[in-house]
C-alpha positions as a printed NumPy array, in Angstrom:
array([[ 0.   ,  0.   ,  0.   ],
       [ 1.159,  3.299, -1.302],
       [ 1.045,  6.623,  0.996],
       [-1.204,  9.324, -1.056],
       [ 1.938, 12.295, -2.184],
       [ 0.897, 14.761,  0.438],
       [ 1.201, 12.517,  3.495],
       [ 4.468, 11.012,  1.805],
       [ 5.553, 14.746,  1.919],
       [ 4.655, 15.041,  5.262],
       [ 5.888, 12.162,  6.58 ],
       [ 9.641, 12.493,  4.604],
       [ 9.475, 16.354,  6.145],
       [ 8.812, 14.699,  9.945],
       [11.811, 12.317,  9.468],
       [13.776, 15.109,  8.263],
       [12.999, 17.702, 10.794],
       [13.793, 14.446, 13.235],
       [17.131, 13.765, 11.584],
       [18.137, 17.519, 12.038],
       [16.92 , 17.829, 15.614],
       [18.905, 14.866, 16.41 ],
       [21.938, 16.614, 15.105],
       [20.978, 19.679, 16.855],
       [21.062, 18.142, 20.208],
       [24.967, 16.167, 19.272],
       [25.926, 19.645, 18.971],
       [24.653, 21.165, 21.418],
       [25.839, 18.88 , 23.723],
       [29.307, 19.372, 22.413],
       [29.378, 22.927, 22.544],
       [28.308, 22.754, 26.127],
       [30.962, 19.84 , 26.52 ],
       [33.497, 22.635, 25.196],
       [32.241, 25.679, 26.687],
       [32.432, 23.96 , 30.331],
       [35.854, 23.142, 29.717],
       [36.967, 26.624, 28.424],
       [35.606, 27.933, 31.769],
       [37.169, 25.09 , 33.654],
       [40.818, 26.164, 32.548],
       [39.934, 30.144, 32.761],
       [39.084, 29.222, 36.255],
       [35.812, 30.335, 36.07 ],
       [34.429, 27.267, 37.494],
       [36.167, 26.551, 40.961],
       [34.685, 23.95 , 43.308],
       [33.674, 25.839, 46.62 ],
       [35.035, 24.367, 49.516],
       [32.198, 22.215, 51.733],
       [30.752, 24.54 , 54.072],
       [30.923, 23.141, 57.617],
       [27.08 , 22.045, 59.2  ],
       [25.765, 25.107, 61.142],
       [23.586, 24.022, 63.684]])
């Protein structure tokens, strides 16, 4: 059974909008992957010493 054209054109632009959000989110993650270590080695991210319990 054959899809009528508009629905194949609709369904091909779904998997392609897919496909490209998919690569979106690689990329994303990898900037974020590189932008946390740029700050890292400026020193802009420093772990804060643990704060003694007040009680």
């Amino acid at each position: 059974m054959t899809m009528p054209p508009e629905e194949e054109t609709t369904q091909s632009e779904v998997d392609r909008l897919r496909a490209e959000n998919a690569l979106l989110r690689t990329e994303k993650d990898l900037l974020l992957k590189a932008a946390i270590g740029f700050a890292t080695d400026a020193g802009a991210l420093r772990r804060r010493p643990l704060e003694p319990e007040t009680r």
